[in-house]
TITI-710738 format. One line per field, with one value per residue (C-alpha): residue in three letters; x, y, z. Coordinates in Angstrom, 2 decimals. Layout:
! residues N
code c(ala, ...)
east c(X, ...)
north c(Y, ...)
up c(Z, ...)
***
This chain:
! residues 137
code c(unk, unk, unk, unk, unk, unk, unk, unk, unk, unk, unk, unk, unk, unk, unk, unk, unk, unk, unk, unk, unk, unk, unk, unk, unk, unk, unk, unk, unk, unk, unk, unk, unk, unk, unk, unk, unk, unk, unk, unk, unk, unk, unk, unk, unk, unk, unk, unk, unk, unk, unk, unk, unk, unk, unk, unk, unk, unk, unk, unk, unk, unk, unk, unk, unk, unk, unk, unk, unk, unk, unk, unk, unk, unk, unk, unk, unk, unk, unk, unk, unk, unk, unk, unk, unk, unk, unk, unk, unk, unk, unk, unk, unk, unk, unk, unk, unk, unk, unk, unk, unk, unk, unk, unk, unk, unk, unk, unk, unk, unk, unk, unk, unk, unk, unk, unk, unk, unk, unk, unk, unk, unk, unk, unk, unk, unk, unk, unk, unk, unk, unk, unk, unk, unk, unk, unk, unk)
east c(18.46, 20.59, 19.91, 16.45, 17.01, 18.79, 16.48, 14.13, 16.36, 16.77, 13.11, 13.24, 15.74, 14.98, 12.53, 12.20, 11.20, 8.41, 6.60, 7.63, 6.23, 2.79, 2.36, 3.15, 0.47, 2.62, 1.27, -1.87, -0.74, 3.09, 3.01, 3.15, 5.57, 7.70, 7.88, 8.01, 11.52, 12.79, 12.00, 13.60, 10.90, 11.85, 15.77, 16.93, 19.81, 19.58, 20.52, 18.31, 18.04, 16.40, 12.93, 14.21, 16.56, 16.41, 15.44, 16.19, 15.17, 16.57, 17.15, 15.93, 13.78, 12.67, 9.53, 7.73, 4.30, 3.16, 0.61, 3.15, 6.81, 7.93, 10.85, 10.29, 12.34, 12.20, 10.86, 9.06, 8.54, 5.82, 4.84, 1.14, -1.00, -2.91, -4.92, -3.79, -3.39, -1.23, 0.75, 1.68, 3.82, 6.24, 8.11, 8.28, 8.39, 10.72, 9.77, 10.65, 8.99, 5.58, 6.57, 7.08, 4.13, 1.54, 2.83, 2.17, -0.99, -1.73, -0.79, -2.86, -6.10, -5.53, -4.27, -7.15, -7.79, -7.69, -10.76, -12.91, -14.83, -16.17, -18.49, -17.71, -17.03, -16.67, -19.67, -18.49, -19.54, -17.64, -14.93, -15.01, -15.51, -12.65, -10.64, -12.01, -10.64, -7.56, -7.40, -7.63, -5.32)
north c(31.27, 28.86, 26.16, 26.37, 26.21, 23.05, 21.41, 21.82, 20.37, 17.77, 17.21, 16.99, 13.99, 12.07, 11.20, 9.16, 5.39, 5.16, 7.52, 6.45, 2.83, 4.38, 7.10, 3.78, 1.46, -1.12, -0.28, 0.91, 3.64, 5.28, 3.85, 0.25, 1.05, 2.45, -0.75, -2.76, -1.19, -1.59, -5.06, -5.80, -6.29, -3.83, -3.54, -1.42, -3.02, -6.19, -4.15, -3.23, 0.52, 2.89, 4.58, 7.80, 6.77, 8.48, 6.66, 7.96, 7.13, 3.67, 1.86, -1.62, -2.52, -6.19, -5.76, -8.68, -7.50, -10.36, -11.61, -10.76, -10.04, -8.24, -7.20, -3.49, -0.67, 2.67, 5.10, 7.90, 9.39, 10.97, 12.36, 11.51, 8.80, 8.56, 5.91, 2.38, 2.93, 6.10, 4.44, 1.28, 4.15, 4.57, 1.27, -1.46, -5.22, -7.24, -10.74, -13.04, -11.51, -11.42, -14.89, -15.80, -13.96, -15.24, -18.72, -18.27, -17.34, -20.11, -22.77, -20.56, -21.22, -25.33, -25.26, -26.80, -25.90, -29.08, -28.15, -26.57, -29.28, -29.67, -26.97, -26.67, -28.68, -32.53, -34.72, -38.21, -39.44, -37.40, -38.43, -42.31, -41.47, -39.71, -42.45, -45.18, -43.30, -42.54, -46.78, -47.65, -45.39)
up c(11.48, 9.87, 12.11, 11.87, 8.49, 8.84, 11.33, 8.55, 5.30, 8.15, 8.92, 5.03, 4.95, 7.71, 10.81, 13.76, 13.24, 15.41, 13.90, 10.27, 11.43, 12.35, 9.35, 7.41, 9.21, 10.48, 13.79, 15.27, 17.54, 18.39, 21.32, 20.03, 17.46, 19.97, 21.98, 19.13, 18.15, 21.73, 21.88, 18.80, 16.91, 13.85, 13.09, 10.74, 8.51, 10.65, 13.61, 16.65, 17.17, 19.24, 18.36, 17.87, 15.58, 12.02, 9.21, 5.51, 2.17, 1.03, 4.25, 4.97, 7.67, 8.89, 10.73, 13.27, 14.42, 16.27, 13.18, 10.31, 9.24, 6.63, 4.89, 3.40, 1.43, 2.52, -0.49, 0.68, 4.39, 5.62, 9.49, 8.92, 9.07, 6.01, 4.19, 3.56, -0.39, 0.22, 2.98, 1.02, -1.49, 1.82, 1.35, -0.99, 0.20, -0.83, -3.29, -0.74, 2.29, 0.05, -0.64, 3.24, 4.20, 1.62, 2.91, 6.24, 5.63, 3.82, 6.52, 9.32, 6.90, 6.81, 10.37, 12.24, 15.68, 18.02, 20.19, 17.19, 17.29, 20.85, 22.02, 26.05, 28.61, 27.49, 28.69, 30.96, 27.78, 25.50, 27.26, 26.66, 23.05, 23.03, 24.84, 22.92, 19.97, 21.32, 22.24, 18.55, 17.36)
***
C-alpha cells in the first residue's frame, strides 16, 4: 500500500513532459509533443531530455514549435487539456521571450512575399517586364 501511496504523492509532484506540453497547449496532440522533445525541440534547463522525463514545479523550459519559441516557467501541472485561459496559469513566460516573440511577429507582418504579386504562371510578356526591370536596376 505504501507504494501506491507514493506513486500517487508522486503523480502529485511531478509528470511526464509530453503530456505537460499538450495539457498546456504548446502542442496540438501528444504525439507531436512527443517528437518535438526528441528532436530537441523543448529542453528542459537548456538540456535535451527524453519525453518521459518528469517535470516539477519551477523548472525552465525553452520551447521551438516550428511558428514560435518561447521561454516559459513551470507553475502549476495539470494531466488535462483544458481551455487556453486555464492553460496559460501552467507556466509563465519569461520578459524577453514575449519580447523575442512579439518581434518576430512583427517582421513576419512587413515581410512581403516575393511572388504575392503575380497571380500564376508569368505571361512571355510578363516576363520582359520583369527583365526590363531587372535591366534598369
Amino acid at each position: 500500500m505504501s507504494k501506491e501511496t507514493s506513486n500517487q504523492a508522486g503523480d502529485m509532484n511531478a509528470m511526464r513532459l509530453d503530456k505537460w506540453l499538450w495539457a498546456a497547449r504548446f502542442f496540438k496532440t501528444r504525439t507531436l509533443a512527443s517528437e518535438a522533445v526528441e528532436t530537441g525541440k523543448v529542453k528542459l534547463g537548456g538540456e535535451h531530455v527524453k519525453p518521459a522525463r518528469n517535470l516539477r514545479v519551477g523548472d525552465k523550459l525553452l520551447i521551438d514549435n516550428g511558428s514560435d519559441s518561447w521561454e516559459v516557467g513551470v507553475l502549476g501541472l495539470s494531466d488535462k487539456r483544458g481551455a487556453a485561459p486555464v492553460a496559460r496559469l501552467l507556466y509563465a513566460e519569461t520578459q524577453a521571450s514575449i519580447a523575442r516573440r512579439e518581434q518576430t511577429a512583427e517582421e513576419r507582418k512587413l515581410f512581403r512575399e516575393p511572388g504575392s504579386t503575380i497571380k500564376g504562371r508569368p505571361t512571355k510578356r510578363d516576363r520582359r517586364q520583369l527583365s526590363k526591370a531587372g535591366d534598369h536596376s
